[in-house]
C-alpha positions as CSV (number, residue, x, y, z in Angstrom):
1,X,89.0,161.4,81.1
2,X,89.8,161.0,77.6
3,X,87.1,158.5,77.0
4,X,89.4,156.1,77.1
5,X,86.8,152.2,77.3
6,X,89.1,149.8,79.7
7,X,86.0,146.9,79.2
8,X,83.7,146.9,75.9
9,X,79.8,146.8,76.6
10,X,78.6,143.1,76.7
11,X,77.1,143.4,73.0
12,X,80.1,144.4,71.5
13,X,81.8,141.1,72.9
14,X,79.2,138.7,72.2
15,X,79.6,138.2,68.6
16,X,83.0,137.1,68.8
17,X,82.4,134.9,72.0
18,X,79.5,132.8,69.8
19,X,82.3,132.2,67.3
20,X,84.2,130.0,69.9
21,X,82.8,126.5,70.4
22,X,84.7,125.8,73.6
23,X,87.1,126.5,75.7
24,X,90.8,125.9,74.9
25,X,92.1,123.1,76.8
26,X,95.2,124.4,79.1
27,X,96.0,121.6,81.6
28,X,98.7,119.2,80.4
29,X,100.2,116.4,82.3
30,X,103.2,114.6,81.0
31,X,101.5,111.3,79.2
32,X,99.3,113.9,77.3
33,X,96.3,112.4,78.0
34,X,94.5,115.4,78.5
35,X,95.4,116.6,74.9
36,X,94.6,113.1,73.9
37,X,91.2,113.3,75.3
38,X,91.0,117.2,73.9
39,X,91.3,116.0,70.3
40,X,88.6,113.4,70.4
41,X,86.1,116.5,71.2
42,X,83.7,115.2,72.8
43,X,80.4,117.2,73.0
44,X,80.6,119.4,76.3
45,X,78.3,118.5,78.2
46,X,78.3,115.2,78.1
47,X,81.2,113.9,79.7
48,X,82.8,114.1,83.0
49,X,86.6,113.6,84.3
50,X,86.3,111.5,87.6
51,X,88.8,109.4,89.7
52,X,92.5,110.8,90.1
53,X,92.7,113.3,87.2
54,X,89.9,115.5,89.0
55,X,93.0,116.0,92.1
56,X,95.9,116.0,89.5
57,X,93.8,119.3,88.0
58,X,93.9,120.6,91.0
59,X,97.5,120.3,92.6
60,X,96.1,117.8,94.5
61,X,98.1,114.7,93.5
62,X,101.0,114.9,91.9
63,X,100.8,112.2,89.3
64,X,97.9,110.6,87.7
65,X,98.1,106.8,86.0
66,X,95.1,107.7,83.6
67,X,92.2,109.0,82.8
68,X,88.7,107.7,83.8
69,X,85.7,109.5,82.1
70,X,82.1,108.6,82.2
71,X,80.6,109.5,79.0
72,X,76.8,109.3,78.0
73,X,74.7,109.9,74.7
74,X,76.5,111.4,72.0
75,X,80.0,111.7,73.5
76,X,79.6,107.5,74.2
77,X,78.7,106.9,71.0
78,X,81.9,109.0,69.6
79,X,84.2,107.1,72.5
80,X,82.4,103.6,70.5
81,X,83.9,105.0,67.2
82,X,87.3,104.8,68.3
83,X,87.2,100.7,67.4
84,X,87.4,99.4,70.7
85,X,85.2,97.0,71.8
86,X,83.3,97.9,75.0
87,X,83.7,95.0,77.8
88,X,82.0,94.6,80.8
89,X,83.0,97.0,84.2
90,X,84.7,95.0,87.0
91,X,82.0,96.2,89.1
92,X,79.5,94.2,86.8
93,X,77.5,97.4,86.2
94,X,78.2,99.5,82.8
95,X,80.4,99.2,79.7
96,X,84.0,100.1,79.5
97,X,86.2,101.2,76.7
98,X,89.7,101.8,76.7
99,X,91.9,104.5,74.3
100,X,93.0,102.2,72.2
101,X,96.7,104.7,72.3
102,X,96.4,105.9,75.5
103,X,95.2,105.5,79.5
104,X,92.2,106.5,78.9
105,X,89.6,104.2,79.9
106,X,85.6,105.1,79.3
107,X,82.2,104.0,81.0
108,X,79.0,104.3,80.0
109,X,77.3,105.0,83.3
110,X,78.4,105.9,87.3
111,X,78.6,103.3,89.7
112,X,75.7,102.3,91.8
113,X,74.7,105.2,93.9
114,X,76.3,107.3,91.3
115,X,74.0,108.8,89.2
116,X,75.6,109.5,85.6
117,X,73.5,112.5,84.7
118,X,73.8,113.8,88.0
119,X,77.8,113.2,87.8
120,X,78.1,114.8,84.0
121,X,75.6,117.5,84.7
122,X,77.3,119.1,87.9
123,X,80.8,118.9,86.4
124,X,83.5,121.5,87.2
125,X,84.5,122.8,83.9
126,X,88.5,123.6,84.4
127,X,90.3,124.6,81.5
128,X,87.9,123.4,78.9
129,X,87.7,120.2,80.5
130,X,84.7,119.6,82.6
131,X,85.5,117.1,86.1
132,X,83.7,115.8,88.9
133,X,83.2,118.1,91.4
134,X,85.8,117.9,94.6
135,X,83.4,116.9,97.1
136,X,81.8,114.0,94.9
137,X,85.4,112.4,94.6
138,X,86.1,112.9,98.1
139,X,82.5,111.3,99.1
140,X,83.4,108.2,96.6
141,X,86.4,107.4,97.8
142,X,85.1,107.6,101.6
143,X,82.8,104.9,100.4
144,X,85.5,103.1,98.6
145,X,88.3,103.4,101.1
146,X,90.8,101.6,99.3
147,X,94.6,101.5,100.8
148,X,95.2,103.4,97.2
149,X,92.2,106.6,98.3
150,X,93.8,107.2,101.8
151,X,96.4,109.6,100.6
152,X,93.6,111.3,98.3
153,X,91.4,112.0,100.8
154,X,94.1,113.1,103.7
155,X,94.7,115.8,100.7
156,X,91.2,117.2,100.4
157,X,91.0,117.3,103.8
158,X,93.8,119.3,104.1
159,X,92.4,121.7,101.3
160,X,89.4,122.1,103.1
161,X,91.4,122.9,106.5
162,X,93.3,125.3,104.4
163,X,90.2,126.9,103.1
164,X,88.3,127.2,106.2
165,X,91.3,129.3,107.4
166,X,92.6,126.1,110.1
167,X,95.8,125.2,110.7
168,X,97.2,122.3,109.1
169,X,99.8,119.9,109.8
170,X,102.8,120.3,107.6
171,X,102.3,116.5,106.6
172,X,99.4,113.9,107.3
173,X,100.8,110.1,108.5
174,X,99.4,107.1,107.9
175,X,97.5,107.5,111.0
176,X,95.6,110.8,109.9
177,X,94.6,109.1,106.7
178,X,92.3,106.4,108.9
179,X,91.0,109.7,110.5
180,X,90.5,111.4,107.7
181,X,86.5,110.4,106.8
């Protein structure tokens, strides 16, 4: 061997990782909201993707409308910078805030059974963006079963057939999505 080091020692690396904030953001889509939402840099850590953009991310969908993102603490109060005022959820519980240049639309907290910390804190971080885990969106839409979640959860399904090694159908009907809870 000519001494030749494929991998440096972990302390040689370290100095230069401390240099680097975060991640760089990777994942596009064609609206740029992901870029969108990368430039407002939020504090890490105290956000969370939810809702269609956590399949989009990963090739489970393959479009997204917008962006939903429940932000607390410090990255909330940045989202309250952006000169929007915050109105009232639908759902009665939280604030909501919407990009005021893009489909991005912010809340302050989780729905009802939805802890926010608990959401935020067990994130996936995917590409410098963190997201709600897989198996938190699939539980929500389960309880929200709306014609609109059918398709989405027929899909994780599928990815969790797929992963367990079983064979899947080369496409899910209608009639698959009502069995798919």
């Amino acid at each position: 061997m000519s001494g030749l080091t494929i991998c440096p020692p972990a302390e040689a690396a370290a100095p230069r990782l401390s240099v680097v904030s975060a991640p760089p953001v990777l994942v596009s889509d064609p609206a740029g909201l992901f870029a969108e939402l990368a430039r407002l840099a939020l504090p890490l850590g105290e956000y969370v993707v939810c809702g269609s953009a956590a399949l989009y991310v990963r090739g489970l969908r393959t479009r997204m409308g917008d962006l939903d993102v429940l932000a607390r603490g410090p990255a909330w109060a940045k989202v309250l910078s952006l000169g929007m005022p915050p109105r009232t959820a639908l759902s009665g519980y939280g604030l909501v805030v919407n990009h005021p240049r893009a489909a991005i639309e912010f809340v302050d907290r989780g729905t009802p059974g939805w802890p926010t910390d608990y959401l935020i804190d067990s994130a996936d971080l995917i590409d410098g963006i963190p997201f709600m885990r897989l198996g938190d969106v699939l539980a929500w839409k389960q309880r929200a079963r709306r014609p609109k979640d059918l398709p989405d959860i027929a899909a994780v399904h599928r990815l969790r057939r797929l992963w367990n090694g079983d064979s899947t159908p080369a496409h899910t009907t209608k009639s698959d999505w009502r069995k798919a809870s």
